[in-house]
C-alpha positions as CSV (number, residue, x, y, z in Angstrom):
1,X,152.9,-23.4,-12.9
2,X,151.1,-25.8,-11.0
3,X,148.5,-24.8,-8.7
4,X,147.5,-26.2,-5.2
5,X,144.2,-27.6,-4.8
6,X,143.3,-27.3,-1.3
7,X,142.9,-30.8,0.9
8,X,139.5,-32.4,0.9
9,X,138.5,-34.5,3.2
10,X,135.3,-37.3,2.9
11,X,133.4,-38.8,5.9
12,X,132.3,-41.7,4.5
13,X,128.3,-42.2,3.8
14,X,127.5,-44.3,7.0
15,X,129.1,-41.7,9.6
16,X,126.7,-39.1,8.1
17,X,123.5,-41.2,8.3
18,X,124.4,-42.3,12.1
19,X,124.8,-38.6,13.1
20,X,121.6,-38.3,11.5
21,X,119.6,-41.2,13.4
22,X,121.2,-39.4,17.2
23,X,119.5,-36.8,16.2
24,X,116.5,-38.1,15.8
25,X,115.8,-40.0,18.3
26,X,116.7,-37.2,21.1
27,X,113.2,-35.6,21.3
28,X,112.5,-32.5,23.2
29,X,109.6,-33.1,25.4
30,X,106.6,-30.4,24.4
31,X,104.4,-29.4,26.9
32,X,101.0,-27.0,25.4
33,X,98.6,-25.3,27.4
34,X,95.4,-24.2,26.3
35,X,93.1,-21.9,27.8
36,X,89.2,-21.8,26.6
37,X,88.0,-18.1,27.7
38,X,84.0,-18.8,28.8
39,X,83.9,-15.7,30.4
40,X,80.8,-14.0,28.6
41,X,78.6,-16.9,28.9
42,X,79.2,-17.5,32.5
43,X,78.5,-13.9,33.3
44,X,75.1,-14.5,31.4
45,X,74.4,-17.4,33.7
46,X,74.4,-20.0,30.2
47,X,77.6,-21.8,30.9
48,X,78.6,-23.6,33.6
49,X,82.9,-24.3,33.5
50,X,83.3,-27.7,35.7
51,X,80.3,-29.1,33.7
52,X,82.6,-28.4,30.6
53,X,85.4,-29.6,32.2
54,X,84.1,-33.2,33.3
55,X,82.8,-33.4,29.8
56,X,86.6,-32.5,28.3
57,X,87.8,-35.2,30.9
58,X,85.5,-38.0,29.6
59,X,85.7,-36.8,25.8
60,X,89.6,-36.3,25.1
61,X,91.0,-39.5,23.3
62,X,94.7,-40.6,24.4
63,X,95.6,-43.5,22.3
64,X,92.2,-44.3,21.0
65,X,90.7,-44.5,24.1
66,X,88.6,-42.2,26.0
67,X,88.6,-41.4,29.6
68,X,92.1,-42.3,30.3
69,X,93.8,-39.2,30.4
70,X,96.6,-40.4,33.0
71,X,99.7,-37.8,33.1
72,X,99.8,-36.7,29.9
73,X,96.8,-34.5,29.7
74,X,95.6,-32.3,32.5
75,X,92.2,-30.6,32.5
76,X,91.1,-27.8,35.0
77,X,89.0,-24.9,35.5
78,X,88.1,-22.0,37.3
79,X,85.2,-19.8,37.7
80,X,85.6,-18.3,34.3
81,X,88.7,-20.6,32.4
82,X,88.9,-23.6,31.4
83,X,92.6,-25.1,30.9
84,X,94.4,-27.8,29.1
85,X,98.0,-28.9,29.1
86,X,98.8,-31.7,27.3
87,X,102.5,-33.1,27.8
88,X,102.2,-35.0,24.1
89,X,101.1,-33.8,20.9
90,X,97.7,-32.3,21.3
91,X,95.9,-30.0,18.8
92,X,94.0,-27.0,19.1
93,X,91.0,-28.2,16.0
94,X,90.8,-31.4,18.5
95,X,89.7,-29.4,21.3
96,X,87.3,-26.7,19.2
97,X,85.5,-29.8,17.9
98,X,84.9,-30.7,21.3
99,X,83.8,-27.9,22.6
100,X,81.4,-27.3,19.6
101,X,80.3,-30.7,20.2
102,X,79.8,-30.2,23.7
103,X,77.7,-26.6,22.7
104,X,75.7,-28.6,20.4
105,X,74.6,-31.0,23.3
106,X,73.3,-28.5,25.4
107,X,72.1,-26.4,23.0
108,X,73.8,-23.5,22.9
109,X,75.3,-23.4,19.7
């Protein structure tokens, strides 16, 4: 009695790979926003939000150079907020050293 082996069929090793690369190189554009809460501070009259701001605005490096922020990175504020939203990969330690820096320099840290 013989038995049947079912039908296999083999996509050869470059069809795989090319499949692979599409992949790949579709990227899903990321947007992240941010938000730094300073609403303590500013109640107590310490903290002043479009100081920080300006300061975020001059500090943030965007291909190893600071100050040139262009479309990718958008800083704003309110009374009491201040927000980021970076279109590009941004992280979050990048902007809590800042903003300790930033602290540091006017002594409130």
């Amino acid at each position: 009695m013989a038995t049947k082996q079912p039908a296999t069929t083999t996509v050869p090793k470059e069809a795989k790979v090319k499949k692979e690369a599409k992949k790949e190189s579709v990227e899903a554009k990321v947007t992240r926003q941010f938000t730094i809460d300073c609403t303590k501070p500013v109640e107590d009259k310490v903290f002043n939000t479009t100081n920080f701001a300006e300061y975020l605005r001059q500090r943030i490096k965007i291909g190893g150079r600071t100050g040139h922020l262009g479309e990718s990175v958008k800083v704003g504020n309110d009374e009491k907020k201040v927000t980021v939203k970076a279109d590009i990969a941004f992280s979050k330690r990048y902007l809590k050293y800042l903003t300790k820096k930033y602290l540091k320099r006017h002594s409130l840290r």
